[in-house]
N, C-alpha and C positions, 0 to 999 in steps of 0.2 A: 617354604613358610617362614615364618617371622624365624628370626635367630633364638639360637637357645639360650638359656642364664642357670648357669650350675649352681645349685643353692644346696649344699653340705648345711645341715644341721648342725649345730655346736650344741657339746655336752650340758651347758644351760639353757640352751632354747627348748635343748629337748625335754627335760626334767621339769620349765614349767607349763610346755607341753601336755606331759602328761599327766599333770597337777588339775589343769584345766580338764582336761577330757576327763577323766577322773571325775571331778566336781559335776560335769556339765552330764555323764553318763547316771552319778546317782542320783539328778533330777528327772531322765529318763531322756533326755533330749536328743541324745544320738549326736554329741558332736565327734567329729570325726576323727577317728579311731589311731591311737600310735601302735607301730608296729616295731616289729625285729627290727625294720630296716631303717630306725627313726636315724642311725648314727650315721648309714654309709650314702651315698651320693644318691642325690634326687634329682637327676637332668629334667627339668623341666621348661615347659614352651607354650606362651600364651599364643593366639591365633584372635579368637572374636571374630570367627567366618560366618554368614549362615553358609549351609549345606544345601543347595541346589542345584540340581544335575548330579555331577560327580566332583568329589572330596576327595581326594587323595590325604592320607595320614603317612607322613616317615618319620619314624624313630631313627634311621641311619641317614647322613645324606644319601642323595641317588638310590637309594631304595625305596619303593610301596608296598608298606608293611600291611596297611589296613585301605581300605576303601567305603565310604560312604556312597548311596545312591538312593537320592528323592527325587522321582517322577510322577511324586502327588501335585494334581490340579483338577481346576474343577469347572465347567462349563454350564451354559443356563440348562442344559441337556443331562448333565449330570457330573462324570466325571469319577476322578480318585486315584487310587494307585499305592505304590511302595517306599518305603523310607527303611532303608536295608543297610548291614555293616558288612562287608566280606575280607577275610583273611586273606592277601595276598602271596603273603612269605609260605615255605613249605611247613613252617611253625606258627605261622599267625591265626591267632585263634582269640576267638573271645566267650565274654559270659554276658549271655542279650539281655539282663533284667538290669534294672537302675537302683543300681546300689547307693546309699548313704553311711555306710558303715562294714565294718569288717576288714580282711584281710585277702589283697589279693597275690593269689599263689599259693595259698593252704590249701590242705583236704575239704574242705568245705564248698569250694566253687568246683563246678563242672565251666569247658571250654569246651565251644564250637567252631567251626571255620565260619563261622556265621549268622546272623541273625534278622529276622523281621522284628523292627522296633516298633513300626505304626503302619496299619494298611488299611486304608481308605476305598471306598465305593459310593455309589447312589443307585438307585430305584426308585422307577415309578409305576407303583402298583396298579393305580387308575386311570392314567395318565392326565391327570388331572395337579397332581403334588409330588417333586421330587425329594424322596428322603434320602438325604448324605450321611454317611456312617461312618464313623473310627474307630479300629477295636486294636490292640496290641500293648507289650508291659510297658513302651515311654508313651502312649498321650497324654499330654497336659500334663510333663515330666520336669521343673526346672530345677537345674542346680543338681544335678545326678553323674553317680557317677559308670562308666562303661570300664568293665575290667578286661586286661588286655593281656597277649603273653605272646612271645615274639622270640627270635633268635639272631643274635647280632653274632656272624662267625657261627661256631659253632655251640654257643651258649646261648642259652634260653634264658630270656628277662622280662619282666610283668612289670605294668605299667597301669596306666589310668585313660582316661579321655573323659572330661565335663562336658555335658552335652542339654541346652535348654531347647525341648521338643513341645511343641504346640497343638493345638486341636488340628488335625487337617493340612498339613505339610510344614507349617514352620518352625524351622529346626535352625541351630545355631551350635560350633562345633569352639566350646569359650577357652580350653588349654589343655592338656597332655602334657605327662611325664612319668617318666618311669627310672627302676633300680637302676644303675650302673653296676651294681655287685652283679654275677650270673647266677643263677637261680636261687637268688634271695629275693624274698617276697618285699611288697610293698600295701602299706596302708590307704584305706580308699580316701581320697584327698587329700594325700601327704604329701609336703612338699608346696601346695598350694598357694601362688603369691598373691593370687587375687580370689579371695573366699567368698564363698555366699555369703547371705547374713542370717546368722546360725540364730536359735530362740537366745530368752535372755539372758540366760545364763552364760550364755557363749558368748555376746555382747559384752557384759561385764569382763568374762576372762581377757576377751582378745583385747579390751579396753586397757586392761590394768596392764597388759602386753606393749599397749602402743605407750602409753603412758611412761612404763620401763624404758623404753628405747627414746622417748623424747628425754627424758631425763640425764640418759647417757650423752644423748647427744650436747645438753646443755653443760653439764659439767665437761665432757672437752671441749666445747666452745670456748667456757671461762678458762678452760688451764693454758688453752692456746693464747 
């Protein structure tokens, strides 16, 4: 997959970080959550795949930590099928609901070796009208996030995957990353260099965020 870009958190990013989320949490908004691991390494890896056939996911090179599998399609006859996560590693394991918030690696998440995210069918009762159906926790899921937890060596690390999941098989697999520390937890979208677009609250924060950073950038422009 694409190359990775190691984005360490600096002790300022991270404070107004959590000023933000803070502010954007007691409007109720749910922006995305700082954790313990705001300070230590966040290897993260954009992609922007969709997910058809089989996905393969590595947190290590040459290893397949996780696996995707969408075999949803649909014909004038009917159609449907699975859109699946499986744990490849003897640790790979995940948590199948679409998280926006929280912490992943705490007591709070349960992990499986795998999960059905979306599973599709059709029926024709009379044969006269075929109904298509979707039922599972990602339909019509964007900007979510998949909690992940994996063993690099003999340490265990938890990680993330953004995943935009559609009515009826379309799925899109948008960036992954996870702790570098071994079992230190990470925050669900932490690390994130390409975010959704959070409500307005979150809008404003990341604004006055890019704002800060343009501003740096222009004062070393002049000192240069």
């Amino acid at each position: 997959m694409n190359s990775r870009k190691e984005a360490p958190l600096s002790e300022h990013l991270t404070k107004r970080w959590l000023g933000y989320a803070a502010a954007a949490g007691a409007a109720g908004l749910g922006l995305f959550s700082a954790s313990p691991a705001a300070k230590a390494d966040i290897i993260y890896t954009y992609v922007d795949s969709p997910i058809t056939g089989v996905l393969d996911l590595d947190f290590t090179p040459g290893t397949v930590d996780f696996q995707f599998m969408n075999d949803i399609g649909w014909t004038r006859w009917g159609g449907g099928g699975f859109l699946t996560v499986h744990g490849m590693g003897l640790w790979s394991r995940v948590n199948g609901y679409p998280l926006r918030s929280g912490i992943i690696g705490s007591t709070t998440l349960w992990f499986r070796n795998g999960a059905f995210l979306e599973t599709c069918g059709a029926y024709n009762p009379r044969d006269t009208q075929i109904i298509r159906w979707c039922a599972g926790p990602w339909v019509d899921q964007k900007d979510a996030y998949l909690g992940l937890e994996f063993q690099i060596g003999d340490s265990v690390h938890y990680g993330w995957a953004r995943l935009n999941v559609g009515w009826g098989g379309p799925a899109e697999l948008i960036s992954y990353a996870y702790n570098a520390v071994p079992n230190q937890p990470i925050g669900v979208g932490e690390g994130d260099q390409n975010l959704p677009e959070p409500g307005t609250l979150g809008l404003l924060a990341l604004g006055s965020l890019g704002l800060s950073f343009r501003r740096r950038r222009k004062m070393a422009a002049r000192e240069e």
